[in-house]
Residue, then its C-alpha position, 0 to 999 in steps of 0.5 A: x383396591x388402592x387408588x393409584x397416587x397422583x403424579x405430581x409435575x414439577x414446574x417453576x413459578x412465576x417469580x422463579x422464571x422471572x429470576x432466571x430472565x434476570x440473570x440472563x438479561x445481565x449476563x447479556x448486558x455485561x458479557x456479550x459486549x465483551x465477547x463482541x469487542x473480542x471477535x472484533x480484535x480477533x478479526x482484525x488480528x488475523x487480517x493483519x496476520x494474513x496480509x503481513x505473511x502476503x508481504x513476506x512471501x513477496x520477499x522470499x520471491x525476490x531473493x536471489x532473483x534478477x528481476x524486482x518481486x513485490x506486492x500491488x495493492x489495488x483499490x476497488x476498481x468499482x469504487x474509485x472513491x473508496x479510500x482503501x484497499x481490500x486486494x492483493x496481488x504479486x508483482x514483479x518488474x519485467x526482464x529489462x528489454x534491449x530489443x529483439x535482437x542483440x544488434x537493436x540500438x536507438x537513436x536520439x533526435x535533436x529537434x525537440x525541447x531542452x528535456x526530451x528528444x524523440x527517439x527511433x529503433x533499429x527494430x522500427x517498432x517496439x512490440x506492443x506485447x512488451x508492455x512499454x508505458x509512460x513512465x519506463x525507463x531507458x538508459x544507453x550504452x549500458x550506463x549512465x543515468x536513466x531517462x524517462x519514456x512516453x507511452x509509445x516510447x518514441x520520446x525520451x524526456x529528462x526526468x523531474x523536470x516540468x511536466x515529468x511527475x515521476x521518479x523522487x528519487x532522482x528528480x531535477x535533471x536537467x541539460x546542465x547535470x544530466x548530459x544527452x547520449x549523442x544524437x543522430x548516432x545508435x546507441x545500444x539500450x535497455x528498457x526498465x519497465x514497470x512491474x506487472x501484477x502475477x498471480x491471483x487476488x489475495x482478499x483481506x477477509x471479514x470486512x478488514x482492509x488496508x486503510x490506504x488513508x493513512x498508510x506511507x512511508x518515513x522515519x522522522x518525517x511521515x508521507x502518506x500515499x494519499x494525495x490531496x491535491x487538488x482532490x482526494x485520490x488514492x493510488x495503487x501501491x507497489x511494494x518492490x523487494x531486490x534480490x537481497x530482500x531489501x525494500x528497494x522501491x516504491x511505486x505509487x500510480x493514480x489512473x490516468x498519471x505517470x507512476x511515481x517511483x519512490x526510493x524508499x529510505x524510512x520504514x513503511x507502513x500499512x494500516x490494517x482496520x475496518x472498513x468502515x471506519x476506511x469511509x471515513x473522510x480523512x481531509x476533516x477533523x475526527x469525529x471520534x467520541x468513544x460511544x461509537x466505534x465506526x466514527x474516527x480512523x481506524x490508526x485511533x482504536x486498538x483492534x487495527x494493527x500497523x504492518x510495518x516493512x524495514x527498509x534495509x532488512x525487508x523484515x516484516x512486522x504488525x503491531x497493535x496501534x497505541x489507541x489515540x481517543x478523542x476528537x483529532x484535529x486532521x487538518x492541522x499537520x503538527x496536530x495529526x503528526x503528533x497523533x500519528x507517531x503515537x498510533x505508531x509508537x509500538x510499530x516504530x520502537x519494535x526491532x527488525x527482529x521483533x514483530x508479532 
């Protein structure tokens, strides 16, 4: 009787496995940190993507409205030092308001200061369910200039003047350019009140955010939203479209102030990048140094995009930010306009048409 042969298993040897672990370690040195910096780019590209489609749908809302549609964006209201923005509202301005009744009118008082006058209705009260707050706007007899209100709306005051923040594109009134409606007489009137946000939150997801920072508005001259002074400060953000489609305003709001009304006349642009790099502190130098990609601003790496927004079409673009490597001094204005416009450089040379 023959023996049975003996099964003989196939195995590896020890220098075998060790090739095989050596392969795998440099495949991991050289492959995973690509495919890493590749998600990263993805993430934020479709943060971009996504947030910019938000701005467009925006506009298609405000043409062929009456009423001025847009987009809010609000910083964490959990985090009133956070210097970005991760929700997105629509916004539209209310139905102007002239009263409860077509007969409503109001009357100016003469005896308050140079720039305001007190002011009284017809309907006794405005409701508080109107929505008044300081910083709407009236004007009278359904013409001339617009005036600014208090809170409660019983003072109407004359607008950038001392103690009124608001409304750059019409700042300076005074008794001598912007003559008072008679006092002691009706007059009919109509409320220009503040845009409301609508809707629900639209987050920008996978830890992407607006960098609130460094997004503003202008051609040759930059401003941003962020206001140092006396002390850093983000404020909310609307973007309002008219019933062309066009940017027709900005309003930029820190808790407690009056509303600051920006008539737009240069592209604005948003920022989209990590969050963070959004921690940042914008008021010191970068500390960029291309080993660590959380340090430096996100307007200096090529995975944050700029949304830019064409003042006269309303046309909404993203494009990649131009990378500006190195240690940037921020706290020299020539220096960090400079690097700026070069952040910038894709967004600002795309045409109205163009975008990605």
């Amino acid at each position: 009787m023959l023996k049975p042969l003996p099964i003989r298993r196939a195995g590896m040897t020890l220098v075998e496995l060790l090739v095989v672990v050596a392969i795998i370690g440099l495949l991991a040195v050289t492959v995973l940190p690509n495919v890493a910096t590749t998600t990263e780019n993805r993430r934020s590209r479709e943060a971009a993507r996504v947030t910019s489609s938000f701005f467009a749908k925006a506009q298609s809302r405000a043409i062929g409205r009456p009423e001025w549609a847009g987009v809010t964006i609000l910083p964490p209201p959990t985090n009133t030092a956070a210097l970005f923005a991760i929700d997105l509202f629509q916004a539209n301005v209310p139905q102007v308001y002239r009263g409860e009744s077509y007969a409503s009118t109001a009357t100016l008082n003469s005896n308050d200061t140079g720039f305001s006058r007190g002011l009284t209705y017809s309907d006794v009260t405005i409701p508080a369910p109107r929505n008044v707050q300081s910083g709407d706007l009236i004007r009278f007899d359904g013409r001339g200039p617009w005036y600014e209100l208090n809170a409660a709306g019983t003072k109407v005051q004359l607008r950038g003047t001392t103690g009124i923040q608001s409304a750059t594109e019409m700042v300076a009134q005074t008794e001598r350019n912007t003559p008072w409606p008679t006092t002691g007489a009706p007059h009919p009137f109509e409320i220009l009140r503040q845009p409301v946000r609508n809707g629900s939150v639209f987050s920008i997801p996978d830890g992407r955010c607006i960098d609130l920072a460094w997004s503003g508005h202008g051609s040759s001259t930059y401003t941003r939203f962020l206001n140092l002074v006396p002390a850093v400060s983000v404020p909310a953000v609307t973007l309002l479209f008219d019933a062309t489609g066009r940017v027709r305003q900005l309003f930029t709001q820190i808790p407690g102030l009056t509303p600051n009304r920006v008539t737009v006349t240069g592209p604005v642009f948003f920022l989209v990048g990590r969050v963070d790099r959004a921690n940042n502190d914008p008021t010191l130098a970068s500390t960029h140094d291309g080993k660590d990609d959380t340090k430096g601003f996100n307007w200096q790496y090529g995975d944050s995009y700029w949304i830019v927004i064409d003042p006269a079409s309303g046309i909404v673009k993203t494009s990649e930010c131009m990378p500006v490597p190195g240690a940037i001094d921020v706290t020299n204005p020539a220096t960090l306009a400079n690097a700026l416009k070069i952040s910038q450089q894709f967004a600002r040379s795309e045409t109205p048409s163009g975008g990605k």
